[in-house]
N, C-alpha and C positions, 0 to 999 in steps of 0.2 A: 296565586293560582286559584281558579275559581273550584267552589265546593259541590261537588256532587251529592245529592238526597240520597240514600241511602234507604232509609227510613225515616217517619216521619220522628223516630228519637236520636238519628245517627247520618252523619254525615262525612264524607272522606273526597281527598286530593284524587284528584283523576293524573295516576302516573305513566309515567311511558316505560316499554323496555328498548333495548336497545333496535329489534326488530321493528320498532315500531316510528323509526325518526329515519332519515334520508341526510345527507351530506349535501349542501348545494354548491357547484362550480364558481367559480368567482368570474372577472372579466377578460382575468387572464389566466394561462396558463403554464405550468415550468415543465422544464427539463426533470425527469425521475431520477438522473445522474446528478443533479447538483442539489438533490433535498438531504439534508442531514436530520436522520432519527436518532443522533445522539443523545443521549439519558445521564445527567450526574444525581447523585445523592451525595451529599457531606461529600468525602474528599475521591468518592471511587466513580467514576466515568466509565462507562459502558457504549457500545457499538448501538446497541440497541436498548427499546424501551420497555424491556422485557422481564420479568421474574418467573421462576417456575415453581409452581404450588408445591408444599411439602407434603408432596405423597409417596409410598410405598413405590406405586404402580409407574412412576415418573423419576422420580428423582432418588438416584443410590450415590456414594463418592464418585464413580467413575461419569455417571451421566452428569453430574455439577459439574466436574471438571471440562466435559466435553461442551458442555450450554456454556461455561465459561469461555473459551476459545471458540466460541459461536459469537462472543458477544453479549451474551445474556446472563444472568443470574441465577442461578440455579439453589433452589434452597432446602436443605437439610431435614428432615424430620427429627428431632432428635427423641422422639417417643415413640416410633415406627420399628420394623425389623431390626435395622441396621444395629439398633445401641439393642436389643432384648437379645441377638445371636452373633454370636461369634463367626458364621458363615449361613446366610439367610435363603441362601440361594436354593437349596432343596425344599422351602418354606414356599420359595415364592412359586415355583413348579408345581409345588400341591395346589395352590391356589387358581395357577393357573388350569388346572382342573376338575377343580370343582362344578358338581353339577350346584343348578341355581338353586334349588331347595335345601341345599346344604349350608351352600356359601358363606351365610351371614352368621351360622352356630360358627362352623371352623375358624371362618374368621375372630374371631371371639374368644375363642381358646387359643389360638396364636398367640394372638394379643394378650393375653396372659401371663405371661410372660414376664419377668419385673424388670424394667430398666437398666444396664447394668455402668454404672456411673463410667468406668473406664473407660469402655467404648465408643461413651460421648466423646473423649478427647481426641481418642484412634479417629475416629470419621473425621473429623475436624481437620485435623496433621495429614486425611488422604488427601483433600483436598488440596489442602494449603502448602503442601509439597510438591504439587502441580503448579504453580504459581497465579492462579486465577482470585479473585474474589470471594471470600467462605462468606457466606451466612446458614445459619440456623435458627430453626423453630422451635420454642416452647407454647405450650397450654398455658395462660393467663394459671391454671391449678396445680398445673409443675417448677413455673417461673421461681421464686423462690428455693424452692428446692435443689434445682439444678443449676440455677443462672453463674455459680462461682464457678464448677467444670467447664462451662463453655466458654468464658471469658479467660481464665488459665488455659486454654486449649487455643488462644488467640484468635477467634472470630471475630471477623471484620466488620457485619450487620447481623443485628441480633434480631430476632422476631419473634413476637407473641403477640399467636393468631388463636384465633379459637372461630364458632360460629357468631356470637357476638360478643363486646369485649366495650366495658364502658370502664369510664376511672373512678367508678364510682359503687363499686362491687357491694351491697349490702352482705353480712353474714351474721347469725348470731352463735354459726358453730364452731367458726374456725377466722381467726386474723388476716382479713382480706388483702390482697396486694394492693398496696400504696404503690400508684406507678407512677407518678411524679415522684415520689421520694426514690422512687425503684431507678428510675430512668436519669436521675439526675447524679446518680453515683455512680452510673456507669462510663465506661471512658470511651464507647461503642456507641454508633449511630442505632436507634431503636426505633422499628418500624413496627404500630402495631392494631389492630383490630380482629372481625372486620365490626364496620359501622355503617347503618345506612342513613341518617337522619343529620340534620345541620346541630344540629345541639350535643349531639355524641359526638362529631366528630370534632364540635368545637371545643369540646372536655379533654378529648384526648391529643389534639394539639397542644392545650396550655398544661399537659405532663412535660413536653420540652422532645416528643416523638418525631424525627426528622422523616416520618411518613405514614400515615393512613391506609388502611386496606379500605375500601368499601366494596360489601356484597357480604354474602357468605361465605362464601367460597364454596367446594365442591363441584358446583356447577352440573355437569350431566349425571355425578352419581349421588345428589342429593335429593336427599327426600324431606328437610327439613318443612316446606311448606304444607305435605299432605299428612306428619308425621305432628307437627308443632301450628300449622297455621302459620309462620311465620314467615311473610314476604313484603321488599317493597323492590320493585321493576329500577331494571340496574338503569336506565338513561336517566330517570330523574333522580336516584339515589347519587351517582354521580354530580350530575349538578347541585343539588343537595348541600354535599360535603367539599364540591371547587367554590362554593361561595363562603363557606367557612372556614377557606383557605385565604380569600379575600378578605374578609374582614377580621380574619385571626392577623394577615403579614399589617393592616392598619394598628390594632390593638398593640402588638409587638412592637411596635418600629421597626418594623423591617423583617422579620424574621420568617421565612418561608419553608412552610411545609407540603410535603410532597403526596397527590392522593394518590392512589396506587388500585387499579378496580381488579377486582380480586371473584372469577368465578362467572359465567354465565357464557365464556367468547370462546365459542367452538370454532368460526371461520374469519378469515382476517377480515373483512366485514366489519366483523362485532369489535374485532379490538381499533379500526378504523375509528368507530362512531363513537368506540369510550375513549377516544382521545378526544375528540370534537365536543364530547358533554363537558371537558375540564380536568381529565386525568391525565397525569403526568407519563404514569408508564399503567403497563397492565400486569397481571399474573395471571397465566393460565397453567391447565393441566392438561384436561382433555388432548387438544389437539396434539403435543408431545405423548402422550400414552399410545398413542400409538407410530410410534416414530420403531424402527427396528430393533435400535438400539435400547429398548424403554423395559426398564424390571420386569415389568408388568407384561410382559409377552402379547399386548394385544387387548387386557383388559385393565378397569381402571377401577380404582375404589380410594375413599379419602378415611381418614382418621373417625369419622362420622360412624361410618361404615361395622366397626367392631366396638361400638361402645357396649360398655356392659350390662350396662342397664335398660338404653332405649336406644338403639342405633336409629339412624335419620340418615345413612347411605344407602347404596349399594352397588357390590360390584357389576360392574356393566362391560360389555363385550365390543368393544371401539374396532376392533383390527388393526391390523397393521399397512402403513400405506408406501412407506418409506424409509429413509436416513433421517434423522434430528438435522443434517446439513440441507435435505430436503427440502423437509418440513418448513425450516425457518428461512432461507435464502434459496431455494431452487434449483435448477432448476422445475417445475411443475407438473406433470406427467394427470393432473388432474384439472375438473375446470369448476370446481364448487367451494373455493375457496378454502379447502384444506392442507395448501400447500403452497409456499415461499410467502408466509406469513409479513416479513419484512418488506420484499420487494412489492409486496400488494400495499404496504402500508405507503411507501415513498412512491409508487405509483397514485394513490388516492393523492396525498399532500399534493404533487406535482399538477392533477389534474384539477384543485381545487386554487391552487396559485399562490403554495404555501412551499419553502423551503426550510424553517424551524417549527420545532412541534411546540414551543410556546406560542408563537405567532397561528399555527393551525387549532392553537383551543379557541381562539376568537370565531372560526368559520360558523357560516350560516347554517342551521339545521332546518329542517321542517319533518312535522308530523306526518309520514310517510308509512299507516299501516299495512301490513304484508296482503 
């Protein structure tokens, strides 16, 4: 990719974000009835190609459950309210109240709160009593600590996510997580980042991780960019880390891991084109925060958000537009792409002449800025 001047001492990749590429039609065109957006991971198969970010504001036992019987995956926080209270729901009401020049203190003294190990297992057993798919998230800085309750508590996909997450943790405070050693004792499919760059992502493949976040995550209530500098534009971050999926299943023989883009796809749009850059499936949050049924009443904040030392979120005020059954399959009562997230995706594939979503990471894109 050619290098843009910068400076005459600094030079950088000219990237795209997802906003900024187009989908191109192909010669022919299908049926939206006969395209299958079926998703597996290791041994668990889903309707759809979906995860949902482990947020407060999005994801509690009852809403996994519910994104489960939707089809999708629904993923656990296990350092959020859920495991710090025994019933969080008058926590979440304060929150949803708070005026905005407060928001980010309270939230922080919530957060406060110590982890209470038991309760990891309780959330886990709501779930998993439903008969749907459990996974949970850990911090790459909690992993260790807590990774034996969640695995005794029987979770199916295990996650650790943080803002970034390389296998290759420097510390000279504290015994850093060996995630290859970590990942290779567990008896659990481990999906973990995020990562934006081919060389991270290709470290964290060869831990034996049967999936990749790439981005940040957060997405609309991140501030990491204005807070830390830290950005690379989710179309080429994706393709990025889908060719160090190709040349990680070479080096392997065979072994294929899963990119997973993780953060930036408000409208199905977005998670259209981050299937077309080389993702397998997407994680979002936003666009379920405001689903009726969603914790968060209407507003949305990530783990980011109450950090205690330097927060790089904040909670943001999305609305409500709908059902989660809405939201994801439809019927649409809106026309800006915040709504039958699914149906928009197997409408795009159909109109591009694509009936499997391996075969539609092939489709043609072009530089289409807004």
């Amino acid at each position: 990719m050619a290098q843009v001047e910068i400076g005459l001492g600094k030079a950088g990749r000219r990237a795209y974000e997802l906003d900024e590429i187009g989908i191109v039609p192909a010669r022919r065109t299908r049926d939206p009835e006969e395209v299958s957006i079926a998703w597996q991971i290791d041994a668990y198969r889903f309707d759809t190609p979906l995860m949902v970010s482990p947020m407060d504001s999005v994801v509690s036992p009852k809403t996994a459950v519910a994104v489960g019987e939707l089809g999708g995956l629904g993923v656990l926080d296990l350092e959020g309210l859920w495991t710090r209270y025994e019933d969080p729901e008058p926590l979440l009401a304060e929150i949803r109240e708070l005026d905005d020049d407060t928001a980010t203190r309270r939230l922080q003294e919530i957060y406060a709160e110590p982890i209470r190990e038991e309760l990891i297992g309780r959330r886990i057993e709501e779930v998993r009593r439903a008969g749907v798919v459990t996974a949970a998230r850990l911090s790459p800085q909690r992993t260790a600590q807590y990774h034996k309750a969640v695995i005794d508590a029987g979770v199916d996909i295990f996650v650790i996510r943080g803002t970034t997450v390389s296998a290759e943790h420097v510390s000279g405070r504290a015994e850093p997580l060996n995630l290859k050693q970590f990942i290779y004792d567990l008896d659990v499919p481990v999906v973990v980042g995020g990562c934006a760059t081919y060389t991270a992502a290709l470290h964290l493949m060869r831990t034996g991780a049967a999936g990749v976040l790439v981005g940040f995550g957060g997405g609309s209530g991140h501030t990491t960019r204005s807070v830390l500098g830290v950005a690379v534009p989710m179309a080429s971050a994706i393709g990025d880390v889908a060719a160090a999926r190709r040349d990680y299943l070479d080096e392997s023989g065979g072994r294929y891991v899963h990119v997973i883009a993780d953060g930036g796809m408000t409208r199905s749009g977005d998670i259209a084109k981050a299937l077309a850059c080389g993702a397998d499936a997407v994680m979002v949050g936003s666009p379920l925060a405001r689903a009726a049924e969603a914790p968060g009443g209407g507003y949305h904040w990530g783990s980011e958000a109450h950090h205690h030392e330097l927060p790089r979120g904040e909670r943001v005020d999305v609305g409500t537009i709908g059902t989660l059954e809405a939201i994801l399959h439809g019927p649409a009562s809106t026309s800006d792409g915040s709504m039958n997230l699914m149906g928009a995706l197997r409408r795009t594939m159909a109109t591009a002449g694509y009936t499997e979503l391996k075969e539609f990471q092939r489709v043609e894109v072009v530089v289409a800025p807004n």
